[in-house]
N, C-alpha and C positions, 0 to 999 in steps of 0.2 A: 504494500500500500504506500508506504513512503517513497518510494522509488518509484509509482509510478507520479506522485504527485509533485515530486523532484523534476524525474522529466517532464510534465506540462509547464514547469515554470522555465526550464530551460528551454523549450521549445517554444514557449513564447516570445523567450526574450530573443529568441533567435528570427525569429518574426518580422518582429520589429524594427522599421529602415533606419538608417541613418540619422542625427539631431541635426537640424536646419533649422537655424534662429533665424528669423523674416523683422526686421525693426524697421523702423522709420528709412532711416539712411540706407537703407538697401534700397526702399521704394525709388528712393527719390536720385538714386542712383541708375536704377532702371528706368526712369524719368528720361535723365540726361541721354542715355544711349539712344532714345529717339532720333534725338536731333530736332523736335519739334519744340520750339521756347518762343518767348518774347525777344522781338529781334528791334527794340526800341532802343533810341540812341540820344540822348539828351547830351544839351550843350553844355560843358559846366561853365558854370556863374562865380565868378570870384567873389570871397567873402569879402563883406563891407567890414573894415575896422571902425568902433568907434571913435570918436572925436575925440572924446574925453575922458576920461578913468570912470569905469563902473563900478557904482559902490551896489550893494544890495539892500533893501527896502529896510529902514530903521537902524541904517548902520554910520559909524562916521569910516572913512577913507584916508590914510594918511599914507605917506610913502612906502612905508612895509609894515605896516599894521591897521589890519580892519579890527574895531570896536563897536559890535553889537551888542542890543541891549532887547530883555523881554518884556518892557516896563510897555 
């Protein structure tokens, strides 16, 4: 009895194919090998610098120390 219930679990496991993990990045890698994508093409725009030193909202600005406050 044991031996044969031995071999059904060996013969199961024997059965059984291969482990193939399928994630995200696989998809989307099979995506790319299409060749079929978005073929848009934007001009790039050079970043405006501001004028003048940004301080951020409720803060004072000084040459190398910003001083915020929660008041």
């Amino acid at each position: 009895m044991k031996a044969t219930i031995i071999f059904l679990l060996v013969a199961q496991v024997s059965w059984a194919g291969p482990f193939q993990q399928k994630g995200l990045f696989d998809f989307m890698l099979e995506d790319e090998a299409s060749g079929i994508g978005p073929e848009e093409h934007f001009p790039e725009v050079p970043e405006i610098e501001p004028m003048g030193p940004v301080c951020p909202f409720r803060c004072q600005c000084h040459l190398r120390v910003v001083q915020c406050s929660d008041l």
